[in-house]
Jmol script that loads the backbone (N, CA, C; Angstrom):
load data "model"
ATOM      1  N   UNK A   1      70.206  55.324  34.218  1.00  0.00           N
ATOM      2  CA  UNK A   1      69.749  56.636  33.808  1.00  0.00           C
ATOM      3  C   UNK A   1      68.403  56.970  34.441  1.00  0.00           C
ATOM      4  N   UNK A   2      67.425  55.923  35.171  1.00  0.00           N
ATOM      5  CA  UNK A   2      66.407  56.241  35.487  1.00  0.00           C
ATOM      6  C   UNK A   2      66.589  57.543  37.159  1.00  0.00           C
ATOM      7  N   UNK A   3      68.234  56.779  37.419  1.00  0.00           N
ATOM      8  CA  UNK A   3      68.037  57.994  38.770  1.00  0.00           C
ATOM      9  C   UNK A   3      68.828  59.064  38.740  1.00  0.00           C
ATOM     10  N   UNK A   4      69.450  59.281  37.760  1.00  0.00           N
ATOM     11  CA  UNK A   4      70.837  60.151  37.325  1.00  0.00           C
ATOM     12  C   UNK A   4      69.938  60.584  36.192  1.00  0.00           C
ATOM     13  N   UNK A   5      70.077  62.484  36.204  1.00  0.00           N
ATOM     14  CA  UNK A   5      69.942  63.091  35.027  1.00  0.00           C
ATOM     15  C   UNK A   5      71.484  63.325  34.382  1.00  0.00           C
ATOM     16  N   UNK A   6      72.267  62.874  34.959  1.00  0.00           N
ATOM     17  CA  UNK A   6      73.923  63.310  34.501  1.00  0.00           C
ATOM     18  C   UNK A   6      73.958  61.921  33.620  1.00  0.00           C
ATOM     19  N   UNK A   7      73.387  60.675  34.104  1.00  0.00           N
ATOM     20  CA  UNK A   7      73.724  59.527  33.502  1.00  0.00           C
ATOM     21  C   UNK A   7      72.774  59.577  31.860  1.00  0.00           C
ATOM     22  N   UNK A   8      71.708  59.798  32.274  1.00  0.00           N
ATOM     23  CA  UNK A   8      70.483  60.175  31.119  1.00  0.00           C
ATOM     24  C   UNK A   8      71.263  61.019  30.007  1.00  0.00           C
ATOM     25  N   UNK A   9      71.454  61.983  30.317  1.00  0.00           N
ATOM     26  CA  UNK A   9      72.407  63.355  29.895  1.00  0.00           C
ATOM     27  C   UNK A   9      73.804  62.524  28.628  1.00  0.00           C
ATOM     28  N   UNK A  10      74.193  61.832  29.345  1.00  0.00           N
ATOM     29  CA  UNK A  10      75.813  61.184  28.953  1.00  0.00           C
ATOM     30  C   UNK A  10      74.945  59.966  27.217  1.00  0.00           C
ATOM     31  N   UNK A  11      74.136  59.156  28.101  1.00  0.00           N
ATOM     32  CA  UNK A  11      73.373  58.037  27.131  1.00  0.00           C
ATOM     33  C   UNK A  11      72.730  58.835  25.873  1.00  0.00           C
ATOM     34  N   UNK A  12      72.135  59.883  26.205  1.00  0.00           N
ATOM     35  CA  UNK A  12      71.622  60.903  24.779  1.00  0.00           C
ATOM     36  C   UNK A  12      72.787  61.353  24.178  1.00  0.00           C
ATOM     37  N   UNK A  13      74.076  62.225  24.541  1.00  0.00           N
ATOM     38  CA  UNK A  13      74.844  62.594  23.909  1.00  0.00           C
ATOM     39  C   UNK A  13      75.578  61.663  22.888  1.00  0.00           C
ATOM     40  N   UNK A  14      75.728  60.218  23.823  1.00  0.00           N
ATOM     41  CA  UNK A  14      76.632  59.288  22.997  1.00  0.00           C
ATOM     42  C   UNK A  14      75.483  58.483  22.023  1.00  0.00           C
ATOM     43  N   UNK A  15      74.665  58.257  22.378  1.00  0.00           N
ATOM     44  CA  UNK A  15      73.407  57.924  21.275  1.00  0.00           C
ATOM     45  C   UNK A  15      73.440  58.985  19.944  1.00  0.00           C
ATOM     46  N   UNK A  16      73.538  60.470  20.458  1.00  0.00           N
ATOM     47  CA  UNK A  16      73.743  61.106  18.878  1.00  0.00           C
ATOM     48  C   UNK A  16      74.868  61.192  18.094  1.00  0.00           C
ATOM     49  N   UNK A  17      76.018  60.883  18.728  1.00  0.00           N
ATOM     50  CA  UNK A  17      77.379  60.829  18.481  1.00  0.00           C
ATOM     51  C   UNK A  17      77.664  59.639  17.205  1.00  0.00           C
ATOM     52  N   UNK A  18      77.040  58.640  17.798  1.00  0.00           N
ATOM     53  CA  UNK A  18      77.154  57.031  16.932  1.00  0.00           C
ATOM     54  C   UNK A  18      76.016  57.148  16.061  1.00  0.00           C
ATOM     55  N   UNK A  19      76.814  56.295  14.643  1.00  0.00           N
ATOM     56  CA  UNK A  19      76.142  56.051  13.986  1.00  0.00           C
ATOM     57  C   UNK A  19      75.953  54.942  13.722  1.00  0.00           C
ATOM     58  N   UNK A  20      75.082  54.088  13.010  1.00  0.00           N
ATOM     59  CA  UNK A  20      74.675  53.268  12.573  1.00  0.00           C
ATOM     60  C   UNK A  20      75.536  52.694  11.126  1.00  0.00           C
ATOM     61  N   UNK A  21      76.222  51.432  11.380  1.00  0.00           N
ATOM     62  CA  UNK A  21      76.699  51.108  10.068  1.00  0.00           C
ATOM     63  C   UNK A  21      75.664  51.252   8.852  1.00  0.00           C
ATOM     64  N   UNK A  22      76.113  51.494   7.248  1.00  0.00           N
ATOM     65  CA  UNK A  22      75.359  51.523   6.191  1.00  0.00           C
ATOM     66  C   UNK A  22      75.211  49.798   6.127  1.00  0.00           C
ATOM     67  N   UNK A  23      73.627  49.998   5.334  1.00  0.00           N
ATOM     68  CA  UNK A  23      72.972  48.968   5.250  1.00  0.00           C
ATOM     69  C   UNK A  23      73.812  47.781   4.280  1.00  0.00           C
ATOM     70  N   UNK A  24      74.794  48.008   4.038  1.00  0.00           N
ATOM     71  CA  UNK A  24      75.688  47.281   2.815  1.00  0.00           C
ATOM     72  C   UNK A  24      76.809  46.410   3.707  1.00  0.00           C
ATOM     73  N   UNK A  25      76.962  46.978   4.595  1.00  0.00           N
ATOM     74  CA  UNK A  25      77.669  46.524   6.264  1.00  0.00           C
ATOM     75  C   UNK A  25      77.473  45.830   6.150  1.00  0.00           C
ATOM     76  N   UNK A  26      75.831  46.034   6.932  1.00  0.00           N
ATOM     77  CA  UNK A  26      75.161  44.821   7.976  1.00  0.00           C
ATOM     78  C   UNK A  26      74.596  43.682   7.276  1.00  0.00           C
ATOM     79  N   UNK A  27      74.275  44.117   5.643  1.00  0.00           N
ATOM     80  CA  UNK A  27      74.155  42.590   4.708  1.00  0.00           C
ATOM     81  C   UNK A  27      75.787  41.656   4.386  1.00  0.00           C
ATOM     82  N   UNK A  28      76.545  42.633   4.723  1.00  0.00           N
ATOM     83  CA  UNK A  28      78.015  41.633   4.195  1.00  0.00           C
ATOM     84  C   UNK A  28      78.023  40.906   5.828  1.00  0.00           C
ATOM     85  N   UNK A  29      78.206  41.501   6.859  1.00  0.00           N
ATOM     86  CA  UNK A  29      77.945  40.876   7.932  1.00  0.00           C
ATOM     87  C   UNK A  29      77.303  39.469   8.678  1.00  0.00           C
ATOM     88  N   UNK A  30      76.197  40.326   7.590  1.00  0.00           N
ATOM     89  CA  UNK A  30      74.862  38.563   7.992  1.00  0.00           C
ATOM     90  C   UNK A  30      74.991  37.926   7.226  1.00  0.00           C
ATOM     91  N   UNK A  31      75.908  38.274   5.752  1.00  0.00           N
ATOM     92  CA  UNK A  31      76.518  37.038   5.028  1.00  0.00           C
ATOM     93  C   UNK A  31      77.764  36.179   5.345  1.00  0.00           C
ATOM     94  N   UNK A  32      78.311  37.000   6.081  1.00  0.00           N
ATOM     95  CA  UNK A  32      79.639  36.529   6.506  1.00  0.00           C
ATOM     96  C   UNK A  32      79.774  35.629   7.480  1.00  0.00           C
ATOM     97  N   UNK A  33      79.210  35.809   8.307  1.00  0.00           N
ATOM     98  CA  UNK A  33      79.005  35.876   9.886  1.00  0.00           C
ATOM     99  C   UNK A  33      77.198  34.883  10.220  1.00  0.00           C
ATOM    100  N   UNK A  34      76.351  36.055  10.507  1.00  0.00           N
ATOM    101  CA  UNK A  34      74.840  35.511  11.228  1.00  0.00           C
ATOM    102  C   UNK A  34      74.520  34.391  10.349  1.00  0.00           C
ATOM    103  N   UNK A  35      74.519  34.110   8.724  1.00  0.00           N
ATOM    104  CA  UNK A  35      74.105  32.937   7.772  1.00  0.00           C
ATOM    105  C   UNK A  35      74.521  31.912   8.217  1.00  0.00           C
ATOM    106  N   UNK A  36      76.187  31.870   7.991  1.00  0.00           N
ATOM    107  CA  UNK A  36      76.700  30.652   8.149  1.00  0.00           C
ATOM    108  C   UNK A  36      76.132  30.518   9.937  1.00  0.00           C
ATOM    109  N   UNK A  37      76.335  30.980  11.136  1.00  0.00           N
ATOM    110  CA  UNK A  37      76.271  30.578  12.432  1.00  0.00           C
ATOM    111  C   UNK A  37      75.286  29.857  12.349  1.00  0.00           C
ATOM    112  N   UNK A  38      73.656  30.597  11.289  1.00  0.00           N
ATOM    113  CA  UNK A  38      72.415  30.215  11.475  1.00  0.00           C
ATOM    114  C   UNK A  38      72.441  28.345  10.918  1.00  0.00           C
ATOM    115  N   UNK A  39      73.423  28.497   9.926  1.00  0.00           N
ATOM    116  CA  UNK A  39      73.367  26.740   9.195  1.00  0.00           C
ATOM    117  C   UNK A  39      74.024  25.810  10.185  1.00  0.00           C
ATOM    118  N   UNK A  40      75.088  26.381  10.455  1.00  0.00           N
ATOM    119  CA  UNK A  40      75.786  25.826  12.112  1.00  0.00           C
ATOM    120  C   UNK A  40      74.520  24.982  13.249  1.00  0.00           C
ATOM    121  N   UNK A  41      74.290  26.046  12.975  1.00  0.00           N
ATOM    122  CA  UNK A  41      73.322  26.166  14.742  1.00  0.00           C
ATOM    123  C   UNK A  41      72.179  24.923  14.227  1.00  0.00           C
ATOM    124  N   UNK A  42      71.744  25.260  13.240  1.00  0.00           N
ATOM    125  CA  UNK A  42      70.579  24.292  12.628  1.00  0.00           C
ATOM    126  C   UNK A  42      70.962  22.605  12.386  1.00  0.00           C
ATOM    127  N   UNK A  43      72.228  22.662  12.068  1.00  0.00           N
ATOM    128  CA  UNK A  43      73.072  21.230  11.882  1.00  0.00           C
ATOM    129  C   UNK A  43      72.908  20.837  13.291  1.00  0.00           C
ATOM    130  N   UNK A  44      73.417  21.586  14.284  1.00  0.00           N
ATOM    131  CA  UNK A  44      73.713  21.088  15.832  1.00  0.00           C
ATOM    132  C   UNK A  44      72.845  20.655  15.979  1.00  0.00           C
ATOM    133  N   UNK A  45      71.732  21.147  15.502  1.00  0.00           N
ATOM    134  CA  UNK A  45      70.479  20.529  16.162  1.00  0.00           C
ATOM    135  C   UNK A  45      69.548  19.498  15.511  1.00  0.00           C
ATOM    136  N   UNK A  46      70.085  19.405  14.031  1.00  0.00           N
ATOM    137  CA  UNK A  46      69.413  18.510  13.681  1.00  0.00           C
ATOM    138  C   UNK A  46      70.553  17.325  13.800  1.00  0.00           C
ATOM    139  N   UNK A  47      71.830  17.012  14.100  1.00  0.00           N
ATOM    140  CA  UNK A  47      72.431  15.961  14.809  1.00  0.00           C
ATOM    141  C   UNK A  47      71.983  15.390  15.996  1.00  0.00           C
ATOM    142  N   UNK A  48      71.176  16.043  17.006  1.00  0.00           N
ATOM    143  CA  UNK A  48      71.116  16.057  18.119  1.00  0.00           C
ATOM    144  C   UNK A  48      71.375  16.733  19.175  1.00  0.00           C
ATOM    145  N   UNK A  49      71.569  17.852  18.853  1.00  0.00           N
ATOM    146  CA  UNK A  49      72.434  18.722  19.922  1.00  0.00           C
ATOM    147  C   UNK A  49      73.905  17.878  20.367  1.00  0.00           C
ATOM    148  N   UNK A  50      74.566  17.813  19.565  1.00  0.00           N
ATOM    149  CA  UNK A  50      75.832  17.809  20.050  1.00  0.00           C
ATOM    150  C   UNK A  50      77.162  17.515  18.762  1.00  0.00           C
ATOM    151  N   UNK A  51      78.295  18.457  19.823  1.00  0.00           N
ATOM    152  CA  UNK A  51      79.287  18.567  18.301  1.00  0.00           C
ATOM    153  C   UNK A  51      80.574  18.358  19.173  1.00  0.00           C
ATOM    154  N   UNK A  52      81.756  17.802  18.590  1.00  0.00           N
ATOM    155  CA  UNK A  52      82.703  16.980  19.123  1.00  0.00           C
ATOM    156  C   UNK A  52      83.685  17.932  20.230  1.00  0.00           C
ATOM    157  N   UNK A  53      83.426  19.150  19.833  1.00  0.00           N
ATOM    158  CA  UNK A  53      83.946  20.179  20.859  1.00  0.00           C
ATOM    159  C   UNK A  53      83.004  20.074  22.095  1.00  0.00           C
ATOM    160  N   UNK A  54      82.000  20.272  21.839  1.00  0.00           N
ATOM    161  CA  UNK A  54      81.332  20.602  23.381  1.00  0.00           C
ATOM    162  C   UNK A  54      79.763  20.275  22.994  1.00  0.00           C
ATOM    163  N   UNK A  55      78.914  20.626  24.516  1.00  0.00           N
ATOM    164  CA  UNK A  55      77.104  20.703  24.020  1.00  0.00           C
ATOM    165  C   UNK A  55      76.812  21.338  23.975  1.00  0.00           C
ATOM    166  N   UNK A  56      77.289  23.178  23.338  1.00  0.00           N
ATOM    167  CA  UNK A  56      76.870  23.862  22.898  1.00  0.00           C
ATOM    168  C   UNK A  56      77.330  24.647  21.261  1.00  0.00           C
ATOM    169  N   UNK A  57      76.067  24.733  20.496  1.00  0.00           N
ATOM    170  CA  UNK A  57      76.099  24.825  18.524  1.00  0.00           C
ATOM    171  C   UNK A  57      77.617  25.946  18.669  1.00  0.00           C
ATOM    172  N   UNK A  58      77.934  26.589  19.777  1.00  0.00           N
ATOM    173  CA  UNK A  58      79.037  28.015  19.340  1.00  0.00           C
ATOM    174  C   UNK A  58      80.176  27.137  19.789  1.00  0.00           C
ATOM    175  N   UNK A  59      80.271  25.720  20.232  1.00  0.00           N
ATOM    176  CA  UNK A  59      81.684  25.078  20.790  1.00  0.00           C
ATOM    177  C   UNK A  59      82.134  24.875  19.482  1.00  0.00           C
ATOM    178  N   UNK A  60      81.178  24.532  18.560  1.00  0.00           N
ATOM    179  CA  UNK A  60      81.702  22.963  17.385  1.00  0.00           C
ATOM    180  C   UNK A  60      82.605  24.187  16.389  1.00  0.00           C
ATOM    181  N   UNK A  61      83.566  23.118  16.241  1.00  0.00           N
ATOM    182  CA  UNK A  61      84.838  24.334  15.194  1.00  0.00           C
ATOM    183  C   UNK A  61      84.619  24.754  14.567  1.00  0.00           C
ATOM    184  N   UNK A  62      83.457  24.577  12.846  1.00  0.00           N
ATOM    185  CA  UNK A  62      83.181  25.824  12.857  1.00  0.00           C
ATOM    186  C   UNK A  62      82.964  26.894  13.225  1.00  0.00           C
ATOM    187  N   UNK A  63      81.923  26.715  14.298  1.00  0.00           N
ATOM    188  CA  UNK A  63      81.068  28.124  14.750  1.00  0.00           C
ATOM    189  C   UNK A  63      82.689  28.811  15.532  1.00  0.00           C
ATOM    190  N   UNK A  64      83.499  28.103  15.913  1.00  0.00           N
ATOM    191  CA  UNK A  64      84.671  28.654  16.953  1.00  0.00           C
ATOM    192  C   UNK A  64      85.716  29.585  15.865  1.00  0.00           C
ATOM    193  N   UNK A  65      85.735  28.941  14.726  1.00  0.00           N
ATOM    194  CA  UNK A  65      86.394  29.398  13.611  1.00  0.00           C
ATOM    195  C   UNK A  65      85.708  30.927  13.181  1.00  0.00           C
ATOM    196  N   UNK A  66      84.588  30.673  12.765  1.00  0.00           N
ATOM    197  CA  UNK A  66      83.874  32.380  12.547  1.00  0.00           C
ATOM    198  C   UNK A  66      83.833  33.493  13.413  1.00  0.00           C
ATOM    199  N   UNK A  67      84.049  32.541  14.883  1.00  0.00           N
ATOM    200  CA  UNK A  67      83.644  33.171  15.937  1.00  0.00           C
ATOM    201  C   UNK A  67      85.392  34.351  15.851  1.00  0.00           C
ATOM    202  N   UNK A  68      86.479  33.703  16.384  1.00  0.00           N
ATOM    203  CA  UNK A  68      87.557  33.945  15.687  1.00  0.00           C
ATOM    204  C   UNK A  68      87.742  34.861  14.779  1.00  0.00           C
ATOM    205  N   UNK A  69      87.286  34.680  14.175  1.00  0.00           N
ATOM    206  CA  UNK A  69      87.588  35.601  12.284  1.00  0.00           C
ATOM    207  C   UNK A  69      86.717  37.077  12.932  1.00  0.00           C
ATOM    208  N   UNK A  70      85.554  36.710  13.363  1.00  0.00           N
ATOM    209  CA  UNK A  70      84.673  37.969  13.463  1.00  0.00           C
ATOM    210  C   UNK A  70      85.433  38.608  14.061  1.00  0.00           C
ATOM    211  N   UNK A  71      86.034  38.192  15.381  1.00  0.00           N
ATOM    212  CA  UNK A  71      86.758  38.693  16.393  1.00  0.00           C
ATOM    213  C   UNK A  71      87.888  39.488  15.455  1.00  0.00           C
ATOM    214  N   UNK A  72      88.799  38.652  14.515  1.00  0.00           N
ATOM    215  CA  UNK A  72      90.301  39.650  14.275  1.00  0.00           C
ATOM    216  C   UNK A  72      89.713  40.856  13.164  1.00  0.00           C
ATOM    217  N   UNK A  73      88.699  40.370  12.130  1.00  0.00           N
ATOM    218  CA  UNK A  73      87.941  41.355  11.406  1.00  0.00           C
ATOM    219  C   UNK A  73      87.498  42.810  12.072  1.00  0.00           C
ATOM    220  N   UNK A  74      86.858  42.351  13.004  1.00  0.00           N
ATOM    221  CA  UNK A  74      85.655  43.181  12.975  1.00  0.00           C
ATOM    222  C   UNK A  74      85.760  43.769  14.673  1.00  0.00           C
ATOM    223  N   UNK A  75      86.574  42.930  15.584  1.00  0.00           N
ATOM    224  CA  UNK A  75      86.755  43.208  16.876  1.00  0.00           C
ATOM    225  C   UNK A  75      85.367  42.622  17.933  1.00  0.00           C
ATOM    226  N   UNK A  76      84.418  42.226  17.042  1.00  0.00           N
ATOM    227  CA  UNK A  76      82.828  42.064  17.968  1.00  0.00           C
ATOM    228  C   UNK A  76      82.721  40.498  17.022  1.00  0.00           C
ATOM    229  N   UNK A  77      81.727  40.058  17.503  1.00  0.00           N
ATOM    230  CA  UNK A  77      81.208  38.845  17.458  1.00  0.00           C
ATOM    231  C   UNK A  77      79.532  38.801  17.640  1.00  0.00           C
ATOM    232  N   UNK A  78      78.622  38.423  16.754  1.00  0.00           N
ATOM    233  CA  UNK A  78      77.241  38.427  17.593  1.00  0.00           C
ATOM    234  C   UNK A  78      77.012  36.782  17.171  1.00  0.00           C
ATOM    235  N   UNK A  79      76.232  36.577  18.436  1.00  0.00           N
ATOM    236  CA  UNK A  79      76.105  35.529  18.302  1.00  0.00           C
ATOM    237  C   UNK A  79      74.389  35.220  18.839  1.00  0.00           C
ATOM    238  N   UNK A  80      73.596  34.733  18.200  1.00  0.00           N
ATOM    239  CA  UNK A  80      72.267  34.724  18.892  1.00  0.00           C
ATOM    240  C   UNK A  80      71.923  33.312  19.021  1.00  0.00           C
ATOM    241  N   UNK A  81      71.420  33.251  19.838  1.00  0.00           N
ATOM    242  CA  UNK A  81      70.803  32.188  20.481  1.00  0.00           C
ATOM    243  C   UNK A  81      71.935  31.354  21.444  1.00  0.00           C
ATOM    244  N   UNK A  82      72.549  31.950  22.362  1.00  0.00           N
ATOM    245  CA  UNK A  82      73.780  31.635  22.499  1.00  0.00           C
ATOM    246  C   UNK A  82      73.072  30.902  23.909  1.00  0.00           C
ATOM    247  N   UNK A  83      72.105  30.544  24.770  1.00  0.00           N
ATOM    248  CA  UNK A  83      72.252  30.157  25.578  1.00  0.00           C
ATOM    249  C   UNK A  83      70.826  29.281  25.183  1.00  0.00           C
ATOM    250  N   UNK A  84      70.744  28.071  25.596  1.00  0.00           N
ATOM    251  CA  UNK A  84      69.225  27.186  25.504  1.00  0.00           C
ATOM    252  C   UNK A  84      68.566  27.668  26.366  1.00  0.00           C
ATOM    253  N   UNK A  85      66.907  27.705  26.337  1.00  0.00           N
ATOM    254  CA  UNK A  85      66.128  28.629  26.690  1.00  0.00           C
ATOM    255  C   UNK A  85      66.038  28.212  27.715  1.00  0.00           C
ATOM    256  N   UNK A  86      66.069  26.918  28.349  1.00  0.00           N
ATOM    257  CA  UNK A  86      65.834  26.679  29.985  1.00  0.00           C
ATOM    258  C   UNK A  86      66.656  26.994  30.721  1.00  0.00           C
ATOM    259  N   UNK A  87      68.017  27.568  30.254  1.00  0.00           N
ATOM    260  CA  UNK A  87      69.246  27.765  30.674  1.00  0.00           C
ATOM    261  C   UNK A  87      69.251  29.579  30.879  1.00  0.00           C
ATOM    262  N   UNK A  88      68.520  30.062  30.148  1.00  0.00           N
ATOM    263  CA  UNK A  88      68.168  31.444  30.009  1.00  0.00           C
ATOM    264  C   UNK A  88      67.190  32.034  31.031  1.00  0.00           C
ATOM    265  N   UNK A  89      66.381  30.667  30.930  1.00  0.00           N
ATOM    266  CA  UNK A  89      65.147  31.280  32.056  1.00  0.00           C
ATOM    267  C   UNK A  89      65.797  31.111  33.195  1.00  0.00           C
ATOM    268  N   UNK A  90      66.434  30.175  33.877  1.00  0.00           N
ATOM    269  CA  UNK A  90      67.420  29.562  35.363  1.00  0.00           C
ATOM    270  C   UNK A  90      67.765  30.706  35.341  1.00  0.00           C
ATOM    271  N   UNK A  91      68.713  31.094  34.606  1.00  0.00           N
ATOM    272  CA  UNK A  91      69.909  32.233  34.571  1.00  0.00           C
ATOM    273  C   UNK A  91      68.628  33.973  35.392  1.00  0.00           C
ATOM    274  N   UNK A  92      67.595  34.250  34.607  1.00  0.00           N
ATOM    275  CA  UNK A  92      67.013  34.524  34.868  1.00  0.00           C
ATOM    276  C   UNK A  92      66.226  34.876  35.957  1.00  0.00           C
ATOM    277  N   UNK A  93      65.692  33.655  36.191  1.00  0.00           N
ATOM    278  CA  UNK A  93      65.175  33.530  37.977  1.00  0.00           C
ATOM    279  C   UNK A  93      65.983  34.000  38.519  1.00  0.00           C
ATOM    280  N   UNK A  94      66.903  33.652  38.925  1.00  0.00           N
ATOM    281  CA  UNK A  94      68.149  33.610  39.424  1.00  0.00           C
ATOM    282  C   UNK A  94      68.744  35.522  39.309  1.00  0.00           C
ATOM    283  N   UNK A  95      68.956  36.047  38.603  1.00  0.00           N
ATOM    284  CA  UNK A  95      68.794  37.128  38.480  1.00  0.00           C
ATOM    285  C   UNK A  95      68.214  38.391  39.518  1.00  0.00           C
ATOM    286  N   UNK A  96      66.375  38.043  39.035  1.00  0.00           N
ATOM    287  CA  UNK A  96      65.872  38.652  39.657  1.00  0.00           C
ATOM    288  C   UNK A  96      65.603  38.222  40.828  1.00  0.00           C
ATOM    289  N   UNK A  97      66.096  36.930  41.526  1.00  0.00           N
ATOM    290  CA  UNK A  97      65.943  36.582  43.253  1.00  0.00           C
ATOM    291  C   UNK A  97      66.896  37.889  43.773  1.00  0.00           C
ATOM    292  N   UNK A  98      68.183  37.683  42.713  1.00  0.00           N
ATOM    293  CA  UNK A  98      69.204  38.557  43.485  1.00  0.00           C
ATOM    294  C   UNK A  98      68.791  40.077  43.726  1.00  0.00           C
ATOM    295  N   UNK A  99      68.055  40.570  42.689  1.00  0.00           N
ATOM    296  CA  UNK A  99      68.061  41.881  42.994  1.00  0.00           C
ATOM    297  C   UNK A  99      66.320  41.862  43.498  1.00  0.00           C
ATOM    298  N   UNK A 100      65.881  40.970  43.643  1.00  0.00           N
ATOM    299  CA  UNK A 100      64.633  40.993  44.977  1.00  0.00           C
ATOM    300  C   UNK A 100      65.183  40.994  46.471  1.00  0.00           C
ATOM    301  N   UNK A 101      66.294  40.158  46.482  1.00  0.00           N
ATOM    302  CA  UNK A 101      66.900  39.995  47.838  1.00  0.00           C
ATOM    303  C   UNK A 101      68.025  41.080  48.460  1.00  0.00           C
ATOM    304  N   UNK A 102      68.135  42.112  47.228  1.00  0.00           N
ATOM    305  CA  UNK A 102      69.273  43.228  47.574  1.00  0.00           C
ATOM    306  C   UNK A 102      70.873  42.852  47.179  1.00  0.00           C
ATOM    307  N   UNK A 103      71.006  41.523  46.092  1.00  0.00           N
ATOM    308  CA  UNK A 103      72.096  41.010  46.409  1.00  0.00           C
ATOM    309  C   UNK A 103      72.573  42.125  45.142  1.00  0.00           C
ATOM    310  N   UNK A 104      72.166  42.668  44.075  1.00  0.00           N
ATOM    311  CA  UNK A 104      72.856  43.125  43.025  1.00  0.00           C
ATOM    312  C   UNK A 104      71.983  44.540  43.420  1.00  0.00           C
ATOM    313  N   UNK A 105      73.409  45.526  42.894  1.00  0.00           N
ATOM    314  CA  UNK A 105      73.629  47.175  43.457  1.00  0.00           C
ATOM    315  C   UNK A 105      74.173  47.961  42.188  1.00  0.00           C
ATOM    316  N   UNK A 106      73.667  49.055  41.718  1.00  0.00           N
ATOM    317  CA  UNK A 106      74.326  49.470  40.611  1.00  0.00           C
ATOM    318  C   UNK A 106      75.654  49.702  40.882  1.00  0.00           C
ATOM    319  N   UNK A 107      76.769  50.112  40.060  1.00  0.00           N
ATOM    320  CA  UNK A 107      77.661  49.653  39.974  1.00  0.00           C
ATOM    321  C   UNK A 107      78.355  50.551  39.251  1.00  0.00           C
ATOM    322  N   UNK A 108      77.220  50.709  37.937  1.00  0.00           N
ATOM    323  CA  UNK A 108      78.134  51.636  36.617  1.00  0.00           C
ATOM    324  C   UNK A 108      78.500  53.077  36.983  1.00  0.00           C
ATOM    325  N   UNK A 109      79.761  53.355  36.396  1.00  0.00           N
ATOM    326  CA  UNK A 109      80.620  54.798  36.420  1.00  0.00           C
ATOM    327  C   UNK A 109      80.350  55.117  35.345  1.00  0.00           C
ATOM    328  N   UNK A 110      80.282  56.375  34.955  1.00  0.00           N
ATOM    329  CA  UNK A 110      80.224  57.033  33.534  1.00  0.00           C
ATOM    330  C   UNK A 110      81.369  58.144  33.510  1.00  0.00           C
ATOM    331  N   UNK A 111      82.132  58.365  33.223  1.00  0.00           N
ATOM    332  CA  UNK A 111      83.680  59.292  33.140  1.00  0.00           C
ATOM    333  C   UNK A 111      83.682  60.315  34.288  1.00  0.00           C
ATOM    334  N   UNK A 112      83.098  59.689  35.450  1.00  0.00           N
ATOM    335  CA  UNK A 112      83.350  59.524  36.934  1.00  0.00           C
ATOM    336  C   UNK A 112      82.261  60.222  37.517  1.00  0.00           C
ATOM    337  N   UNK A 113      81.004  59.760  36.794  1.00  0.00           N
ATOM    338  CA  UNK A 113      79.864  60.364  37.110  1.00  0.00           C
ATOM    339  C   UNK A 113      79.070  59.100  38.080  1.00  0.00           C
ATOM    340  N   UNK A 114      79.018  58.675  39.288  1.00  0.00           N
ATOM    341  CA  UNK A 114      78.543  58.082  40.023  1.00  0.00           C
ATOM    342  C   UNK A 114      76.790  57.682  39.574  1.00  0.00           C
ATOM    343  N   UNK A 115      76.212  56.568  39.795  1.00  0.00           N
ATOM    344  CA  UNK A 115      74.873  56.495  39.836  1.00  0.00           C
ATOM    345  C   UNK A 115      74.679  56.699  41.237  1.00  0.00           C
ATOM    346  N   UNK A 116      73.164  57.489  41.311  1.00  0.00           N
ATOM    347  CA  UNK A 116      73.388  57.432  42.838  1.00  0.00           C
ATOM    348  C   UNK A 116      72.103  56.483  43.671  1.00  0.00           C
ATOM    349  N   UNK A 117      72.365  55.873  44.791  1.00  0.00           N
ATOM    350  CA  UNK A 117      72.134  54.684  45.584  1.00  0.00           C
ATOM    351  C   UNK A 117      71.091  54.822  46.238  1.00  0.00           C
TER     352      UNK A 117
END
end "model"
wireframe off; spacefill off
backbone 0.3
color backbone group
């Protein structure tokens, strides 16, 4: 949206369009869902970082089980802290080499509204 007023234009309209779930939602949600991941995630790590599925807290069957449920419930999943932070920063670097070096190009269409280059 910074080079497109058509793209800017599209992001305000659909920003006023959506609403925000009621606050009764997003507490059944973080009871359902963000609590338990958070006790998950905290076990993984106070075992050692590691759970018989994999070496990451969202492999081990619980977290795969909620993960699941959120999914047929609710269609979305949030999951935070989903990547270890040295793994975030790599990912990162890595990132911005590419679009220092020209390797990443916008890309996004908006209901066939081009960004332009």
């Amino acid at each position: 949206c910074e080079t497109s007023p058509q793209i800017l234009m599209y992001e305000l309209r659909y920003r006023r369009a959506i609403r925000p779930p009621a606050p009764e939602i997003i507490q059944s949600y973080a009871q359902e869902f963000l609590e338990p991941f958070a006790r998950i995630q905290a076990e993984f790590t106070r075992k050692g970082m590691h759970c018989q599925s994999g070496p990451w807290w969202w492999s081990c069957d619980d977290a795969l089980r909620l993960i699941a449920l959120s999914m047929a419930r609710h269609r979305f999943c949030i999951l935070d802290s989903f990547m270890l932070e040295d793994d975030y920063q790599a990912l990162a670097q890595s990132i911005q080499a590419f679009h220092r070096d020209g390797l990443l190009t916008p890309g996004t269409l908006y209901y066939g509204l081009d960004q332009k280059r």
